[in-house]
C-alpha positions as CSV (number, residue, x, y, z in Angstrom):
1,X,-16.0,15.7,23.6
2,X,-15.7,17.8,20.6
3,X,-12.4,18.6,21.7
4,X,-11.3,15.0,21.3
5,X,-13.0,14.5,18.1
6,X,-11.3,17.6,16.2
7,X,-8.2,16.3,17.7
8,X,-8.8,12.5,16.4
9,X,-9.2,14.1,13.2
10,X,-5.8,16.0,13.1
11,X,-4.0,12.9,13.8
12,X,-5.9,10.9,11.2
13,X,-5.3,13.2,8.4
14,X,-1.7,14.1,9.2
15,X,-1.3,9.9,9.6
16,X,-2.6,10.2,6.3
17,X,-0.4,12.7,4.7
18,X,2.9,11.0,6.7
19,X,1.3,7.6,4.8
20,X,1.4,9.0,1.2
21,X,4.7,11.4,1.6
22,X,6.5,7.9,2.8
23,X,5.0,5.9,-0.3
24,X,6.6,8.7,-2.8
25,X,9.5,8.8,-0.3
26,X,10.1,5.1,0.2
27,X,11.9,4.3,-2.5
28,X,14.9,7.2,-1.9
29,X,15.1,5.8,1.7
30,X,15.4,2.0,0.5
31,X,12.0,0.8,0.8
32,X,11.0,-1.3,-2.1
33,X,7.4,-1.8,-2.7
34,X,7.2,-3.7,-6.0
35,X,5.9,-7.1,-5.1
36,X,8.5,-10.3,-6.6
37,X,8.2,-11.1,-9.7
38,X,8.6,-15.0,-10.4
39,X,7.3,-16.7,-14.0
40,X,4.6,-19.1,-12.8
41,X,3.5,-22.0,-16.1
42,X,1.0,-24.0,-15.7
43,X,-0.1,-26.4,-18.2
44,X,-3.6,-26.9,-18.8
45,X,-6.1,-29.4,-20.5
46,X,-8.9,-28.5,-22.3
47,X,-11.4,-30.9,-22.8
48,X,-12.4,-30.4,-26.2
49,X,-15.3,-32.8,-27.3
């Protein structure tokens, strides 16, 4: 059992290190992570009294 448990570990971490190297990767390999960027207006009434 503590066999499996060291080895669920491993693959977690390394998971986690394959995670962050593609997020500074990404972008050389054509990912694109910046979300869209669309002007949004919206009027709005105040109601003044």
């Amino acid at each position: 059992m503590g066999r499996l448990i060291k080895y669920l570990f491993i693959l977690i971490v390394l998971g986690g290190i394959a995670l962050v190297a593609y997020a500074y990767i990404g972008p050389f390999l054509g990912a694109d992570f910046s979300p869209p960027q669309d002007e949004i207006r919206e009027r709005v009434i105040l109601n003044a009294d």
